[in-house]
N, CA, C and O atoms as CSV, one atom per row, in Angstrom:
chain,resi,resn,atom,element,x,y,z
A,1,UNK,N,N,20.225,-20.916,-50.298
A,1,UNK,CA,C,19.203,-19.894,-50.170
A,1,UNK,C,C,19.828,-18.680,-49.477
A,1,UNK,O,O,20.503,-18.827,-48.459
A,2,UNK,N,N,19.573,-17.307,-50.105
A,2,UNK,CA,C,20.259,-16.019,-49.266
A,2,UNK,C,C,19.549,-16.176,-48.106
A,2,UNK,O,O,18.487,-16.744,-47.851
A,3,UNK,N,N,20.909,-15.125,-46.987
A,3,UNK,CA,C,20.561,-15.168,-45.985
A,3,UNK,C,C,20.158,-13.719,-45.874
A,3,UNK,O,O,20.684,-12.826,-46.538
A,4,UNK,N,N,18.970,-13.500,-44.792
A,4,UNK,CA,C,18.620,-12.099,-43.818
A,4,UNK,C,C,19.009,-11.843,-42.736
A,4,UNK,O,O,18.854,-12.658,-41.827
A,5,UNK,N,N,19.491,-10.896,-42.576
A,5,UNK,CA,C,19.585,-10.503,-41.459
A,5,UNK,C,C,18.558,-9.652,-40.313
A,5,UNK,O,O,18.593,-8.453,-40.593
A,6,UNK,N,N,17.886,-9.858,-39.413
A,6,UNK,CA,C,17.335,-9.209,-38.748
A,6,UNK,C,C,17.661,-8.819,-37.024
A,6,UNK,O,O,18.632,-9.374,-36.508
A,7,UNK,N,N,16.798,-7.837,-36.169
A,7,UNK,CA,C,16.902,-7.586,-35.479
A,7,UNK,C,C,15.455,-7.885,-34.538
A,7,UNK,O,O,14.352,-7.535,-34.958
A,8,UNK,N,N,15.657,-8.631,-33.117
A,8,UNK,CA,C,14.521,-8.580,-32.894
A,8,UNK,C,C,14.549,-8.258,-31.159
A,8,UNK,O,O,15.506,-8.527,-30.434
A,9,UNK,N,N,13.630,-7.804,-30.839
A,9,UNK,CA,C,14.110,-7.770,-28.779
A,9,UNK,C,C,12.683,-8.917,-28.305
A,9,UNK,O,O,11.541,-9.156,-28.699
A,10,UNK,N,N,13.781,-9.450,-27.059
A,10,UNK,CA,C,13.242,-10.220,-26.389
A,10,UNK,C,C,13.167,-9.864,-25.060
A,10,UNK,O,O,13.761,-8.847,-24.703
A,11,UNK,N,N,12.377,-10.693,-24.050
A,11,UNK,CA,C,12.704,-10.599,-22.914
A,11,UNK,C,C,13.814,-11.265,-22.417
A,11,UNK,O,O,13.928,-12.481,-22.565
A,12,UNK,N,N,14.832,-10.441,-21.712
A,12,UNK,CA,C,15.770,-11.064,-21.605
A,12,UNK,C,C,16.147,-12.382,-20.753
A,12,UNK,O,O,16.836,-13.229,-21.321
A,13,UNK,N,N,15.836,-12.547,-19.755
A,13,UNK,CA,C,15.801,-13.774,-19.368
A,13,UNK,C,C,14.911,-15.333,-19.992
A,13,UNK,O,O,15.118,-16.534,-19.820
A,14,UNK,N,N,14.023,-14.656,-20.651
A,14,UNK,CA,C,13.568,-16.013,-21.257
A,14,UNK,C,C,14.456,-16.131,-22.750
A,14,UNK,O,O,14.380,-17.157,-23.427
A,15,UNK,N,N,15.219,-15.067,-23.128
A,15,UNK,CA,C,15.427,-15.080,-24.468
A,15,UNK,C,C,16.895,-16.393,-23.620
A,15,UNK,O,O,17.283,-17.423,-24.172
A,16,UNK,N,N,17.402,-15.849,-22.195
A,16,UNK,CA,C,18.965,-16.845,-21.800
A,16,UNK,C,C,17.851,-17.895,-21.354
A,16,UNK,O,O,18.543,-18.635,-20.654
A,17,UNK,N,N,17.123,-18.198,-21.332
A,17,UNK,CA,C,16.533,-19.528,-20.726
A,17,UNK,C,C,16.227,-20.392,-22.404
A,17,UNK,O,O,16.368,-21.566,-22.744
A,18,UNK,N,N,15.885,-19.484,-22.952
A,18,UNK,CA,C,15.732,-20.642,-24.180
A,18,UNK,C,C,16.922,-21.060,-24.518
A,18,UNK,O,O,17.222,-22.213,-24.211
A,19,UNK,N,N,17.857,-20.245,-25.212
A,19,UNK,CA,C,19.100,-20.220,-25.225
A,19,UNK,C,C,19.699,-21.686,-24.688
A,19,UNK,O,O,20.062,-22.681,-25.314
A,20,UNK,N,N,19.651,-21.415,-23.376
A,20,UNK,CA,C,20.379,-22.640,-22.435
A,20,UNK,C,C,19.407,-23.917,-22.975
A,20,UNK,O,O,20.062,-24.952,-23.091
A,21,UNK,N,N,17.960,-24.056,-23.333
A,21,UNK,CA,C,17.475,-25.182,-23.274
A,21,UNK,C,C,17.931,-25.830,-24.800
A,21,UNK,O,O,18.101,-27.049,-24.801
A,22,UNK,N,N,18.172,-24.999,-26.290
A,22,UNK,CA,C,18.780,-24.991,-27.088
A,22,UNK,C,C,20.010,-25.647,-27.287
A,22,UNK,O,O,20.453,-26.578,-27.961
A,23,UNK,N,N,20.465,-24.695,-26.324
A,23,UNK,CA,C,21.939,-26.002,-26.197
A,23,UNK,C,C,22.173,-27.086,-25.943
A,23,UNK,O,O,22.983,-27.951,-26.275
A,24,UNK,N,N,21.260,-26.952,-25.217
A,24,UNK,CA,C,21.137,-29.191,-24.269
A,24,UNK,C,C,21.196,-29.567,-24.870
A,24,UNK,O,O,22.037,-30.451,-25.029
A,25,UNK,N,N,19.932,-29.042,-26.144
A,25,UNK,CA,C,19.325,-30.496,-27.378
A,25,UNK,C,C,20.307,-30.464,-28.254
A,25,UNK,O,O,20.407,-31.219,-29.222
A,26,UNK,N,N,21.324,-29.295,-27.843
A,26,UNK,CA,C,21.899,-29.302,-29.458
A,26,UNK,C,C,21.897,-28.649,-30.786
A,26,UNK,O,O,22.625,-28.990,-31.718
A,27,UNK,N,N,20.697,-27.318,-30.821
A,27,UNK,CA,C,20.794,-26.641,-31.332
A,27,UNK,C,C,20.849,-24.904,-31.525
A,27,UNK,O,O,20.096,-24.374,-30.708
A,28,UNK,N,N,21.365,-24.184,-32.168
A,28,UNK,CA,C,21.590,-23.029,-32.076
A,28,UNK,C,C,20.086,-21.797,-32.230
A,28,UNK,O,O,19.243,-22.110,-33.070
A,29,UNK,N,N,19.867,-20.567,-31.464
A,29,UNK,CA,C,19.304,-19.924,-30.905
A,29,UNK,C,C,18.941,-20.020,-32.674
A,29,UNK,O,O,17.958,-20.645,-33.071
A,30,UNK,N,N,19.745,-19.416,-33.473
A,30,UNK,CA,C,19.210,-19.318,-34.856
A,30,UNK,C,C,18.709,-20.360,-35.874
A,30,UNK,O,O,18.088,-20.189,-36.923
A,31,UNK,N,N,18.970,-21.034,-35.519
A,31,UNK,CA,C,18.422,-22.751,-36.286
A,31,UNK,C,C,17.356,-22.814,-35.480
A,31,UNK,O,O,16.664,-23.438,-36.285
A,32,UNK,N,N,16.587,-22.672,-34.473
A,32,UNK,CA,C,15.720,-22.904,-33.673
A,32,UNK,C,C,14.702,-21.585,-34.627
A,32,UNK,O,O,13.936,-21.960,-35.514
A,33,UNK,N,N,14.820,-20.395,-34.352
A,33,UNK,CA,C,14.488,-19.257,-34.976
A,33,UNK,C,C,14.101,-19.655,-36.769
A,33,UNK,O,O,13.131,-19.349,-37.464
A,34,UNK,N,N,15.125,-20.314,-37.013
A,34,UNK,CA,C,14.746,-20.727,-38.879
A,34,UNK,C,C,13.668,-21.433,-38.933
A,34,UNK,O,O,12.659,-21.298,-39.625
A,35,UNK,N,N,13.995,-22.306,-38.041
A,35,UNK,CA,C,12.789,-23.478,-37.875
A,35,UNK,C,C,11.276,-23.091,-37.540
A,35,UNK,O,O,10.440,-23.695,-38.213
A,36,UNK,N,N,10.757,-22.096,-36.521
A,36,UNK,CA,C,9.984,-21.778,-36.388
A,36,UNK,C,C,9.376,-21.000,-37.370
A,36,UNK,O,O,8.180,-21.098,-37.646
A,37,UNK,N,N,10.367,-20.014,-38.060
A,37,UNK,CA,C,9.885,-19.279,-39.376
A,37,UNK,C,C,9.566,-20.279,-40.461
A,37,UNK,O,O,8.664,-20.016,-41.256
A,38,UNK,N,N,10.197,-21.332,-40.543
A,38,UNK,CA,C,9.730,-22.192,-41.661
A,38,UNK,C,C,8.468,-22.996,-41.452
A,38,UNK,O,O,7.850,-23.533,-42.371
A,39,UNK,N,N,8.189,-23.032,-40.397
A,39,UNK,CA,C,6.886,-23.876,-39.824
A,39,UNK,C,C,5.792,-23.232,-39.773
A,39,UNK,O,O,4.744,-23.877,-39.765
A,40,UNK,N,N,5.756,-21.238,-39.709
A,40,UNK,CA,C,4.931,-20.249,-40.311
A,40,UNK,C,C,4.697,-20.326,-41.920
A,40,UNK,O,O,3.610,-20.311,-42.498
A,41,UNK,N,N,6.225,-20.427,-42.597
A,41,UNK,CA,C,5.868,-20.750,-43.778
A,41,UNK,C,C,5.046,-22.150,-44.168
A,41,UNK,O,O,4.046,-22.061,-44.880
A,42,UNK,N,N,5.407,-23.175,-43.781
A,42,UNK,CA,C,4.853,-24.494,-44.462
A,42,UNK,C,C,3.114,-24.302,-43.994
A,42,UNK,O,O,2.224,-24.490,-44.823
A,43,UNK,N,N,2.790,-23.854,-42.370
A,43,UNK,CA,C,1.486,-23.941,-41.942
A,43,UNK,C,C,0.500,-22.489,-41.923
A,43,UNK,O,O,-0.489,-22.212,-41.244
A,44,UNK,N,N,1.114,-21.842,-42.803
A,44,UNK,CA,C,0.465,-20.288,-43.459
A,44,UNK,C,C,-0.043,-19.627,-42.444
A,44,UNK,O,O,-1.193,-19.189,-42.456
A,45,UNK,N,N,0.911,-19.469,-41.301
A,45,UNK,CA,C,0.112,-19.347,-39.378
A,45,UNK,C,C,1.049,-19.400,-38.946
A,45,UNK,O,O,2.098,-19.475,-39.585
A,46,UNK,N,N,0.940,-19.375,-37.626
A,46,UNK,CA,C,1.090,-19.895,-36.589
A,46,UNK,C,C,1.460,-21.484,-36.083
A,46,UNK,O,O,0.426,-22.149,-36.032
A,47,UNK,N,N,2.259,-21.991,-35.829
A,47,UNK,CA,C,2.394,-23.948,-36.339
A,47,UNK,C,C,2.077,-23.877,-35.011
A,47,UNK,O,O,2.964,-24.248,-34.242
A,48,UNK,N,N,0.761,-23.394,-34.408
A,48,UNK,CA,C,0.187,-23.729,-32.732
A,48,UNK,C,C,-0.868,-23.127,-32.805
A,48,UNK,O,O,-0.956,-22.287,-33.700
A,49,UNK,N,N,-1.859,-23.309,-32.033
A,49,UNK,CA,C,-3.403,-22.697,-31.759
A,49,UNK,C,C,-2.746,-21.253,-30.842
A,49,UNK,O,O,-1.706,-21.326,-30.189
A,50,UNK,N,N,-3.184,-20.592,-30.903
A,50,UNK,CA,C,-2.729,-19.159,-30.287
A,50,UNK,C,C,-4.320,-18.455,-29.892
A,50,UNK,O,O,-4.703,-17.372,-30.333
A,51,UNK,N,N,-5.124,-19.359,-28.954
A,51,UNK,CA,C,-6.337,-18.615,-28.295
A,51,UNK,C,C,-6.762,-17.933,-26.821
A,51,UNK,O,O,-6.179,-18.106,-25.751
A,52,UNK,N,N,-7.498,-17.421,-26.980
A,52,UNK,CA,C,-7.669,-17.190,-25.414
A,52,UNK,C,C,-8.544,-18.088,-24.778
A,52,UNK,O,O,-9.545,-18.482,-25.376
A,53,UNK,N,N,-8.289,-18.450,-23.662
A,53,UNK,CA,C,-9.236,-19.357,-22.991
A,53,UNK,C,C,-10.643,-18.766,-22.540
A,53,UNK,O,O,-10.830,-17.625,-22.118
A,54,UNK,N,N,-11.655,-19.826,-22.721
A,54,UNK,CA,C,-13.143,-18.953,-22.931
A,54,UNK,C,C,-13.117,-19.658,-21.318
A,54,UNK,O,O,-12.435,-20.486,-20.713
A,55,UNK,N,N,-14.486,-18.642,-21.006
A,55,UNK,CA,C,-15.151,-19.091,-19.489
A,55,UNK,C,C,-15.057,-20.022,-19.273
A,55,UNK,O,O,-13.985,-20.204,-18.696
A,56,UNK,N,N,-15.699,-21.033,-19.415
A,56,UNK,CA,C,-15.736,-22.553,-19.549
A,56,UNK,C,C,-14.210,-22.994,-18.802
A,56,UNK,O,O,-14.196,-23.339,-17.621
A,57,UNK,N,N,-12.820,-22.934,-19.711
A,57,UNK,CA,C,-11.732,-23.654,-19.709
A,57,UNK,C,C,-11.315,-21.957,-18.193
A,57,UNK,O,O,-11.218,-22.371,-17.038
A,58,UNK,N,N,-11.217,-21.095,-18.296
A,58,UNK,CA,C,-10.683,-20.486,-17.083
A,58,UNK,C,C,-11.085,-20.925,-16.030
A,58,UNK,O,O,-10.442,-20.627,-15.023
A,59,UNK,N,N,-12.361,-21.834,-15.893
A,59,UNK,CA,C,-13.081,-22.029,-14.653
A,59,UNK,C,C,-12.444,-23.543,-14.125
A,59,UNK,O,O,-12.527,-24.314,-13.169
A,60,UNK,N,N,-11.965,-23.443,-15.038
A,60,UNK,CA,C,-11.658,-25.652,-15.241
A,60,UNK,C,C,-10.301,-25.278,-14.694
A,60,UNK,O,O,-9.782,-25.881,-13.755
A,61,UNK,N,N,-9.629,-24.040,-15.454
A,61,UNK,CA,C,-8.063,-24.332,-15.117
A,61,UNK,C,C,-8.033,-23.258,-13.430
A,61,UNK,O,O,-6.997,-23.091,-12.786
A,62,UNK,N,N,-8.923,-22.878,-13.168
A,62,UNK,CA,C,-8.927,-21.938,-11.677
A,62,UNK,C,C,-9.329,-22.940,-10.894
A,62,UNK,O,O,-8.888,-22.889,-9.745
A,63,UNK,N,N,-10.069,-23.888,-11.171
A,63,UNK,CA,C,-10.835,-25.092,-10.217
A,63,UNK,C,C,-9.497,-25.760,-9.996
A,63,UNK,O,O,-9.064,-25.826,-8.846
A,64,UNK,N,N,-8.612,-26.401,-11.296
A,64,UNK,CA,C,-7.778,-26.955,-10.588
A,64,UNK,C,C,-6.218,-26.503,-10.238
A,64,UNK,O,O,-5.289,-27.291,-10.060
A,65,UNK,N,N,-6.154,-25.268,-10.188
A,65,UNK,CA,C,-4.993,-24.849,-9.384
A,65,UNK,C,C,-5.317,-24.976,-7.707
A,65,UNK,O,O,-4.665,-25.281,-6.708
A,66,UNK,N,N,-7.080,-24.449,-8.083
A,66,UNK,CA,C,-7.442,-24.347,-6.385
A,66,UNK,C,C,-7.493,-26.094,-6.194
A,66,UNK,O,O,-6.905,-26.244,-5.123
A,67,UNK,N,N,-7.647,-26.622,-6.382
A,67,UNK,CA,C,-7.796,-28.093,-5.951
A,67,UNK,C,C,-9.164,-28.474,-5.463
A,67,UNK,O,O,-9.476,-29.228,-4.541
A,68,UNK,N,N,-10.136,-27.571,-6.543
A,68,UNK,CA,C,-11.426,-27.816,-6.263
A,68,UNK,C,C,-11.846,-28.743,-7.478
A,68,UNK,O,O,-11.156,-29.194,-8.391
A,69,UNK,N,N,-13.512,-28.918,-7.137
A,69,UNK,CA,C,-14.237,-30.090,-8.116
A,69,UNK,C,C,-13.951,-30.601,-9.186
A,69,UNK,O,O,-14.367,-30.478,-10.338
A,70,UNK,N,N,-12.642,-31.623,-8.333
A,70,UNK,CA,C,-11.667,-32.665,-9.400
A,70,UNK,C,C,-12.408,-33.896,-9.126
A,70,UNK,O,O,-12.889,-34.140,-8.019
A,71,UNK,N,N,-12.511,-34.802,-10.311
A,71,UNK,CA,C,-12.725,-35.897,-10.215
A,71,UNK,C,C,-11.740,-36.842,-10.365
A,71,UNK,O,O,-10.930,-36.713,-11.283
A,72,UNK,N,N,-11.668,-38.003,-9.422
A,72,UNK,CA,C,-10.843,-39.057,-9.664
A,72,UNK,C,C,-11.057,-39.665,-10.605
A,72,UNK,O,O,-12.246,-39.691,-10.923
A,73,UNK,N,N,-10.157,-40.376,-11.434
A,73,UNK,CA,C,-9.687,-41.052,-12.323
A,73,UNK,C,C,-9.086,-42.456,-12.613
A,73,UNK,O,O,-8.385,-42.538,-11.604
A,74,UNK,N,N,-8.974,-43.044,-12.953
A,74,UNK,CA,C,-7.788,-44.399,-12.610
A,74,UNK,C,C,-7.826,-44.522,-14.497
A,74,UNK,O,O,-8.575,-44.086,-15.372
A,75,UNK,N,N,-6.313,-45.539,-14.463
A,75,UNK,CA,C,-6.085,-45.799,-16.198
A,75,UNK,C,C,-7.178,-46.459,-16.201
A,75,UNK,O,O,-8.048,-46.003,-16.943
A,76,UNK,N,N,-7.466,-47.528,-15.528
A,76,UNK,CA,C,-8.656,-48.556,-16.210
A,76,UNK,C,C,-9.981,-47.685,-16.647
A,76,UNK,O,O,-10.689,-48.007,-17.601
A,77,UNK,N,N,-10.179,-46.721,-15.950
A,77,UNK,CA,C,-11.477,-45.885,-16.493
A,77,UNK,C,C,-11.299,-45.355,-17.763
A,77,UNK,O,O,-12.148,-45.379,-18.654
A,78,UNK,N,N,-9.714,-44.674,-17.870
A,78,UNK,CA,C,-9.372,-44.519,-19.517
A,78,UNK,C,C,-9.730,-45.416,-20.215
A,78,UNK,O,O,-10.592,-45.378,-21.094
A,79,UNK,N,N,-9.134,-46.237,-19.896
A,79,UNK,CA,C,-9.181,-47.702,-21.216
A,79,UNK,C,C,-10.580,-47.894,-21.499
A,79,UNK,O,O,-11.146,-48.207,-22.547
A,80,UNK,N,N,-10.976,-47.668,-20.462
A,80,UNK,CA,C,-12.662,-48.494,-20.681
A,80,UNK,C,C,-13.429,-46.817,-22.029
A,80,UNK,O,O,-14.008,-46.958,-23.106
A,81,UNK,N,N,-13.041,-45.404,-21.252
A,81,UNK,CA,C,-13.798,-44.829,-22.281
A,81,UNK,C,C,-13.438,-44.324,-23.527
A,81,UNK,O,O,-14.025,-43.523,-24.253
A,82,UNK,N,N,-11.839,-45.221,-23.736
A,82,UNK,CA,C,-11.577,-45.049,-25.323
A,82,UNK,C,C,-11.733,-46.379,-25.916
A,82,UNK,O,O,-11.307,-46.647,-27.040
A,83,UNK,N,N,-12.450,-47.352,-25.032
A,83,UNK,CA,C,-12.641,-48.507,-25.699
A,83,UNK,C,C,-11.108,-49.674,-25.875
A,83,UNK,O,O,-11.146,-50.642,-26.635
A,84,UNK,N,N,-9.734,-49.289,-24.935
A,84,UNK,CA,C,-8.703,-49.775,-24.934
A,84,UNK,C,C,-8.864,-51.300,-23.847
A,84,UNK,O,O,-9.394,-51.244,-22.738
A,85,UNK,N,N,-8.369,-52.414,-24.371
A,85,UNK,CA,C,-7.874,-52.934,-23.507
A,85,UNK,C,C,-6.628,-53.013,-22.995
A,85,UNK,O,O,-6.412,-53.700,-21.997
C-alpha cells in the first residue's frame, strides 16, 4: 500500500513521553500513529468515546478526588450484585 507523508505538531513533552512508552512495548512512534489511523478507518470515528463529562459524573469525579461521599465496598458485595460466586 503507498505511503504518505505528513506533518503534524504535538505537544512536546507528551509527544517524548509517548515516544519513550512506545519503545518499552516495542513499537515505533509511526506504527503506533498507523494503527490509530486504521482504527479511525475500521470504526468510522474515533476507536474511543470522546465526551464531556455531564454534571452528574463531574460531581462523582470532584467528590472523589475530595474524598467525600464514598461508599465502602468489599469484593463479596461485587459478587453478590453481579450475581458471581
Amino acid at each position: 500500500m503507498p505511503k504518505t507523508q505528513t506533518t503534524i505538531r504535538l505537544e512536546e513533552n507528551d509527544y517524548k513521553e509517548a515516544r519513550e512508552i512506545l519503545e518499552y512495548i516495542g513499537m515505533s512512534y509511526a506504527q503506533a500513529v498507523n494503527m490509530f489511523n486504521r482504527m479511525i478507518v475500521l470504526e468510522r470515528g474515533l476507536p474511543f468515546e470522546a465526551k464531556i463529562p455531564n454534571k452528574t459524573t463531574k460531581k462523582a469525579m470532584k467528590e472523589a478526588l475530595e474524598g467525600t461521599n464514598l461508599e465502602e465496598i468489599t469484593l463479596d458485595d461485587l459478587k453478590v450484585e453481579r450475581n458471581v460466586s
